[in-house]
N, C-alpha and C positions, 0 to 999 in steps of 0.2 A: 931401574929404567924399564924392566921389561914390565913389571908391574903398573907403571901409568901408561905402557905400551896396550899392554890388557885394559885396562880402565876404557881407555879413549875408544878402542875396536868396541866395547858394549856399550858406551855410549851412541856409536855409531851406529849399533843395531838397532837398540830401544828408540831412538829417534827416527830409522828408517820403518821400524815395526810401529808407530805412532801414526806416520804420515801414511803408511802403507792401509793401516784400519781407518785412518781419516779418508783414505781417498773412497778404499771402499765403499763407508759410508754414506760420502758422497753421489756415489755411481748407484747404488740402492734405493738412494733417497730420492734421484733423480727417476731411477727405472719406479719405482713406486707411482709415485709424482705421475710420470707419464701415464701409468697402468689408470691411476684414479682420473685424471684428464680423459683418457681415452674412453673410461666409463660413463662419465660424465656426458660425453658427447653421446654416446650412445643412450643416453637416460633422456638428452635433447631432444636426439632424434625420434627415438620414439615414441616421447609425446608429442611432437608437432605430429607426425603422420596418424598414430593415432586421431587425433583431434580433428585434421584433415578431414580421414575417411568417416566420423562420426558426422562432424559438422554437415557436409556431403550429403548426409542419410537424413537427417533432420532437416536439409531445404527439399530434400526432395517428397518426405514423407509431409511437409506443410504443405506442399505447392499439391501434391493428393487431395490433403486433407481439406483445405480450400475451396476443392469443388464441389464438397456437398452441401447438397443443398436440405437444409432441415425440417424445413416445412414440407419437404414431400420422403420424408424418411420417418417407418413407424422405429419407436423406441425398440419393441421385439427384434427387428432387424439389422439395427446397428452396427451391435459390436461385429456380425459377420462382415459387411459393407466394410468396415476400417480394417479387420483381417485380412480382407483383398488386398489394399492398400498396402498393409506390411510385406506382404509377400513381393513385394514389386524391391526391395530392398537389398541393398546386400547382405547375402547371406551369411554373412560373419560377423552381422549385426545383431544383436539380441533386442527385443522389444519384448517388457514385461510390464503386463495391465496391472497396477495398484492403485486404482482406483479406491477399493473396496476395504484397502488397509490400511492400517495407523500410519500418521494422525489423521486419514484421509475421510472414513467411514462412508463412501459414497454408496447409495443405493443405487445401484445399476438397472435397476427393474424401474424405476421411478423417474429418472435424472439423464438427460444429456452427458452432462460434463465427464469428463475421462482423463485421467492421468496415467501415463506410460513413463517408464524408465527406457532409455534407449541404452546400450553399453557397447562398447568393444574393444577388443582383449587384441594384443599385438606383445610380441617378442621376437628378440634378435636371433639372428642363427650361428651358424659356423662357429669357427674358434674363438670366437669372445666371451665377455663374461658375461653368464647366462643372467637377464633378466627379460620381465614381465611384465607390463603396466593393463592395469583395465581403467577407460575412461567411462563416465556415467555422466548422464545429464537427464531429469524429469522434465519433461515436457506436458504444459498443459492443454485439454483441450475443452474451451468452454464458451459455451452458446450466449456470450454474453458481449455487450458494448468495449469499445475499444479502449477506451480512459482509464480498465481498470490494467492496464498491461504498463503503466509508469505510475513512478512516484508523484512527482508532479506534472502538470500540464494546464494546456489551455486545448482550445479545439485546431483545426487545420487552418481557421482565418481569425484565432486571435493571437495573440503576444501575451508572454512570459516574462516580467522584473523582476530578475534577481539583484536587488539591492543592497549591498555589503554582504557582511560573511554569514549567510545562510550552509550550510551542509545536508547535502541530498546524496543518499544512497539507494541507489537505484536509476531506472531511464528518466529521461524526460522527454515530452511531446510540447510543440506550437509549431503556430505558423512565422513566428519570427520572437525569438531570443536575448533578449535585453541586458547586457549584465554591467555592473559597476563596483565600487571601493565608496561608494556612499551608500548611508544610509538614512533614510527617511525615518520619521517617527512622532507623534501627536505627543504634545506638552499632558500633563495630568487635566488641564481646567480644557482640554480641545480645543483648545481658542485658535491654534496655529500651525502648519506641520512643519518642524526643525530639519536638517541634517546635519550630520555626525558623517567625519573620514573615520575609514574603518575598512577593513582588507575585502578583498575579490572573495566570491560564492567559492566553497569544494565541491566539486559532482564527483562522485566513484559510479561512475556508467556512462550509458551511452545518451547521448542526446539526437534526438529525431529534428528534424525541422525543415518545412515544407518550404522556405524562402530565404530565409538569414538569419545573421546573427551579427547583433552590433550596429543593423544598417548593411552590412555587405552580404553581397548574396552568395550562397553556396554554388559549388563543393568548396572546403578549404582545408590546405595542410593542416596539420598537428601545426605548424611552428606560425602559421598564422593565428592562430585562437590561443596558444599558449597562453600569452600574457593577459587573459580573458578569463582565467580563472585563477586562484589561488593554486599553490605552486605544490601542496598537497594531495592533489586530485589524482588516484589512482584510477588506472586504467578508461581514460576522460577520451570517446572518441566523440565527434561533432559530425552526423549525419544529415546528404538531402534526403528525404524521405518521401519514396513514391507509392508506398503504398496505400490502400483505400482505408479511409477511417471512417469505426463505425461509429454513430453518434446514437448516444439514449432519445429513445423517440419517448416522452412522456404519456403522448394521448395514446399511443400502441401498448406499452407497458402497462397502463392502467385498465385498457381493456383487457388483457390479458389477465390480471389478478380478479377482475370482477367476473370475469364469464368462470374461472376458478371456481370461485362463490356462487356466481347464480349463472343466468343465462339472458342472449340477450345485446349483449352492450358492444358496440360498434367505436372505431377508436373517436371517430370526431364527437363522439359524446362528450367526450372532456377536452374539449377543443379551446371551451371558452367555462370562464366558472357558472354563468349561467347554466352550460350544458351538464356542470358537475351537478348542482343541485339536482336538474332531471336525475340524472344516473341515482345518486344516492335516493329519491323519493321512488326509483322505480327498482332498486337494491330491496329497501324496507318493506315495497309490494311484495316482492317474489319471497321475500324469508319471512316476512312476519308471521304469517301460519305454519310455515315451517315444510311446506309442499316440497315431495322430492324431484317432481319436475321442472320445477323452477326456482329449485334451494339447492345448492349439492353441500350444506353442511349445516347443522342446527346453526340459528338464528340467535342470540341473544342485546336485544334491543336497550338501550340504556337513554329511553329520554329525558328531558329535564323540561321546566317551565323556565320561558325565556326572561320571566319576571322574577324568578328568585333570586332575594341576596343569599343566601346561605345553603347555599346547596348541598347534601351531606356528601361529600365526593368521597371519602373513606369506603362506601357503605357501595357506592357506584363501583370503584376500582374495585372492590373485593369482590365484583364477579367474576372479576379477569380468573382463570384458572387453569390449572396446566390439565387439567383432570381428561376430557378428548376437546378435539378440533373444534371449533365453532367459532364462527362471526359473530362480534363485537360490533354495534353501530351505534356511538354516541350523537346526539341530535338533540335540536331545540322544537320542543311541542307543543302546539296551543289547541288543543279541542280538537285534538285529532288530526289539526295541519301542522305540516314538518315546517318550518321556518326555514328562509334563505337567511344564511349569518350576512351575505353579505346588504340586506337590506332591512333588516331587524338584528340590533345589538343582541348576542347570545352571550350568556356565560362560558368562559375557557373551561375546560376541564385540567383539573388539577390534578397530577399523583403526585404523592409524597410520600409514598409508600410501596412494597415491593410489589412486583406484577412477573407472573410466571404464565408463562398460555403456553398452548402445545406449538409442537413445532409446525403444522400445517394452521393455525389461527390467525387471524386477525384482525385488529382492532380499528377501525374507522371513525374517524375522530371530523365529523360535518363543525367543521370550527377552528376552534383556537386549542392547541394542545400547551401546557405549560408544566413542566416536572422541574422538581425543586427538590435538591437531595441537603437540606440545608443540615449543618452539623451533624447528618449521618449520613450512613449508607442504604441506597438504594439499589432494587437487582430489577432490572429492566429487560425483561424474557420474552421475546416475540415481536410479531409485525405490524409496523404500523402505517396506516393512511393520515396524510390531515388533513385536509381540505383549506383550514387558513393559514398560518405561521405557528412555529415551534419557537417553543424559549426552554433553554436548559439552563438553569442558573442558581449560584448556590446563593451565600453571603463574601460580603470584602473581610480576609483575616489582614493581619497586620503582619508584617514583613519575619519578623521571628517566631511567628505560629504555623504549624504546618499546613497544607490543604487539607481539610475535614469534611470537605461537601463532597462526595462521593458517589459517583453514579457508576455499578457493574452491568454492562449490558452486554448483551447476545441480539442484536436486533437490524431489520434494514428497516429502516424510515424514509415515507417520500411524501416530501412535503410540497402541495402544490404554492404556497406562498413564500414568504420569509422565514429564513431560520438563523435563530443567534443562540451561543452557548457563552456562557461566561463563568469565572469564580468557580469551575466545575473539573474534579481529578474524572475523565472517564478511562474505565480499564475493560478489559474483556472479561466476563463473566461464564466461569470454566474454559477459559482458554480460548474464549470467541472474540467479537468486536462489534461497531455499530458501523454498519453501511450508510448514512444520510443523504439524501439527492434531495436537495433542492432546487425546484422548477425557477423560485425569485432570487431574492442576495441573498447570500451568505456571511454571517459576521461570527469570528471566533476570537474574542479578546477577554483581554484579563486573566490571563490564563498563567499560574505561578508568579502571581502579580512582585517584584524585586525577589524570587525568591533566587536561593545560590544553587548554582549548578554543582553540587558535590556526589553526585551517583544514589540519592534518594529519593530523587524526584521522579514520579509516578508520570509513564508515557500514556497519551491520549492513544490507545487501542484503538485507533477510527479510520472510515477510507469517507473523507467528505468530497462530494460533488455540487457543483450550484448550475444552472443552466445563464448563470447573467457572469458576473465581476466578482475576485473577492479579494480584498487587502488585508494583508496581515502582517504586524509588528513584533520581530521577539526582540525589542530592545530591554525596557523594563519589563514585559512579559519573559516566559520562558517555554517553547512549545520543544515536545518533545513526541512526534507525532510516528506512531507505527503503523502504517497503512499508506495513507496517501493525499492530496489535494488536489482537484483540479477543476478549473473553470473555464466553460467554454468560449466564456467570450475572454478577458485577460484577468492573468495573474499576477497578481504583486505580492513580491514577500521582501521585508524589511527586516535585517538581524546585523547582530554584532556577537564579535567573536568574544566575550568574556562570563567567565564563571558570578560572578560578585556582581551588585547593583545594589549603592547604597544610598538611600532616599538624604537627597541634600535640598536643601530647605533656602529659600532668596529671603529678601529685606520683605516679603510681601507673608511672610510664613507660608508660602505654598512651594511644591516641590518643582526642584528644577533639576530634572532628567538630564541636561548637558554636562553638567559639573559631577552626577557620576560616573561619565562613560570615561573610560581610559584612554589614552592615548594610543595608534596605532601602533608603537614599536611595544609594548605590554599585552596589548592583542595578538601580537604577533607570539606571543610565547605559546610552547607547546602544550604546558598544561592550560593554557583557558579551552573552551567550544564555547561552540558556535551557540546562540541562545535562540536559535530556530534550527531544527533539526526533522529530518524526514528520511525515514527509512522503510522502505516498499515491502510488504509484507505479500507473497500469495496463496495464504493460507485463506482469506476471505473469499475464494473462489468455492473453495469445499466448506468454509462453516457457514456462508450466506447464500446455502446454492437453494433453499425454499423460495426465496423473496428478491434475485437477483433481475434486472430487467436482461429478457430474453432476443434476442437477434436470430435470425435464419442461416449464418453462418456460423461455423467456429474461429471463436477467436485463440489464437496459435500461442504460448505463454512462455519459454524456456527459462529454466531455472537455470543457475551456475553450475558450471562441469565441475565433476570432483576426481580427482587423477589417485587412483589405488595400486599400492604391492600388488600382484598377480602369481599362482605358480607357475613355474615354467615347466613348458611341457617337454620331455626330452622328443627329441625325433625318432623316429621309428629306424632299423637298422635297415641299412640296405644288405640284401641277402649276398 
């Protein structure tokens, strides 16, 4: 008896010394719990104020920065003039000129453009747990037009279509905002344009807009535009946008590159292409002897006879050379007069082959420019002018052949006519890209003509501009665009959100694009994308700062904040 007496009493313990470490636990687990919550909040905190006070320093160092005015500031005196400027800040702010360093390499003795790091460092005090955060964010600053600060866009008074499930990372800009769950798309034989249901656009950014969106006019909540985009769309806000936009002035920019070259040339020279032909026939005056007062860089003249079928262009393009600086001026000659292409038939000039020039050269092309990187690779190194229309184009492969036509460029091209690319992988060559501004249309198709979106697909390295319209389809194309699109007058981009397009074929043996698009609730899966895709790159502000068009202000660029560990500082004793 006293024995199960004893039993039951250590039963009695073991189960109170059970419940007593369970509770414990509990009460640990909780006090913990609360400890990491309360940390947490303090990790909250002090990034929102950090960010606050940073954000702060960056409207206020832009709203500085804005007021210079460029055209009456020498290069020499710059960086002191935005020193001043810093100084107006608060001083807990750190501002760091990187300009000059990787991957940036800007000459500062040469170049406007300035890139700064801004930072600031915040930590908690008293008896909490010690932490540090430093926020950083690059800020650009550069003497150029305002379309290159979005991914895509149109100008202040055009419109933007986004048509089905396009994906844009980065801002966009218009004057009014279009968006839909359709999409539009041209049959193979163009005879007719179809639509395809297919999900709302993603944006991951900010969108500007000077008027509306959808037809309704700004400002409007988040929970009114929600359903206006696919439901993916990180950090998606929809702004009215009052600020000044700059537009690419063409006839300025181009005087700007020829007085470069020679001296001279006032912007309504190239007002009208008649006025271009003068410019170019009074270009070829001033360099053909090679006169330092009226040449500022050797001349190399490349004319042809407007009558030749076979022109050896190999033998032409191999003067292009990276070897020093010099103007390139391709032209049609008859007995010593320069020919207007646009009233005597000229031969196009052809490359097909690599072309390397220095980084201050370039090449003017009084005509028709046409590069064809057919079954290999071509390296397209330097600046160009054309005076009539650009064609990049490779050949048609067939849907299980990869892309072969290859074009690596490093280059700004400004075409005053039409420019079309097709059948062509372009990439950056050493880590660059191609600038294109086109004055007329712009057309960029055929581009990954059904190929599959599985992560091998080579992105078009480009930032295209057109001064008119430009439509584009990634249905059975596939654009995979790192830089940017924009047109000043309207944009149309047509895509669907799937990886696969496979060429189905009607009663007619021609192909019929309907029958392979999937169905919305298959597009809706997470592994397809989008088969137009645009991701804003602004590295093309420092690798195309030779040949970029120049503006008298700066344009303000902010990069994305990056939020860092920091060490904590202890405080000083009080004595």
């Amino acid at each position: 008896m006293k024995n199960e007496k004893g039993q039951t009493l250590l039963t009695v313990m073991v189960v109170s010394l059970i419940f007593t470490v369970l509770g414990l636990t509990i009460v640990a687990a909780s006090i913990n719990s609360n400890e990491r919550t309360g940390v947490r909040i303090d990790e909250v905190e002090l990034t929102t104020n950090a960010t606050k006070v940073l954000n702060e320093g960056i409207a206020k160092f832009t709203k500085s920065i804005n007021s210079l005015e460029l055209n009456k500031i020498n290069l020499s005196s710059l960086d002191s003039q935005i020193a001043q400027e810093i100084t107006k800040l608060n001083s807990d702010i750190t501002v760091t000129d990187i300009s000059a360093e990787e991957p940036f390499n800007i000459d500062t003795t040469k170049y406007y453009t300035r890139i700064f790091e801004l930072s600031y460092k915040v930590q908690n005090d008293g008896d909490r747990a010690h932490i540090a955060r430093v926020i950083k964010r690059k800020v650009y600053l550069s003497p150029t037009p305002s379309f290159l600060n979005y991914a895509i866009g149109s100008g202040p008074d055009g419109k933007v279509y986004l048509n089905g499930a396009s994906y844009v990372n980065g801002d966009v800009f218009s004057g009014d905002l279009y968006t839909s769950n359709i999409a539009q798309y041209e049959d193979v034989n163009k005879e007719k344009i179809n639509q395809q249901n297919t999900l709302y656009p993603r944006v991951d950014g900010n969108i500007y807009l000077k008027k509306s969106l959808n037809n309704v006019s700004l400002p409007l909540s988040s929970n009114e535009y929600k359903d206006d985009f696919h439901t993916d769309s990180n950090n998606l806000t929809v702004n009215l946008d009052l600020s000044e936009f700059v537009h690419v002035n063409f006839p300025g920019t181009m005087s700007q590159v020829f007085n470069r070259l020679s001296t001279g040339f006032q912007d309504d020279m190239f007002s009208t292409p008649t006025n271009v032909h003068l410019a170019i026939e009074q270009l070829i005056t001033n360099c053909k002897n090679g006169v330092a007062s009226t040449c500022n860089q050797t001349a190399e003249l490349l004319p042809i006879s407007p009558l030749s079928e076979s022109p050896d262009y190999s033998a032409l393009v191999s003067k292009l050379t990276s070897s020093n600086a010099k103007t390139y001026i391709y032209y049609a000659n008859n007995s010593g007069a320069i020919i207007d292409p646009l009233k005597v038939p000229t031969p196009p000039l052809f490359i097909e082959q690599d072309v390397k020039m220095a980084n201050d050269s370039w090449l003017i092309v009084h005509g028709d420019l046409i590069v064809r990187p057919i079954n290999k690779t071509i390296i397209l190194q330097g600046n160009i002018i054309v005076t009539g229309d650009l064609i990049i184009s490779g050949d048609e492969e067939n849907d299980e052949t990869p892309e072969n036509d290859n074009l690596l460029v490093d280059s700004t091209i400004y075409v005053l006519g039409q420019s079309e690319i097709s059948n062509t992988n372009i990439n950056g060559y050493e880590q660059k890209q191609l600038v294109l501004l086109s004055k007329e249309q712009l057309l960029v198709n055929r581009i990954n003509e059904f190929k599959l979106n599985d992560g091998t697909i080579e992105k078009l390295d480009a930032f295209f501009y057109t001064e008119k319209s430009a439509e584009l389809y990634g249905v059975g194309s596939l654009f995979l665009i790192e830089g940017g699109i924009f047109a000043r007058d309207n944009l149309t981009i047509n895509s669907i959100k799937q990886n696969e397009i496979k060429k189905s074929f009607n009663s007619a043996d021609t192909i019929n694009l309907k029958n392979s698009i999937d169905p919305t609730s298959l597009q809706n899966r997470s592994t397809e994308k989008s088969r137009f895709q645009v991701e804003h790159n602004l590295k093309v502000l420092a690798d195309q700062i030779d040949a970029l068009p120049r503006v008298d202000h700066y344009l303000v660029i902010l990069d994305e904040p990056t939020i860092e560990n920091a060490p904590y500082d202890e405080p000083a004793a009080t004595p």
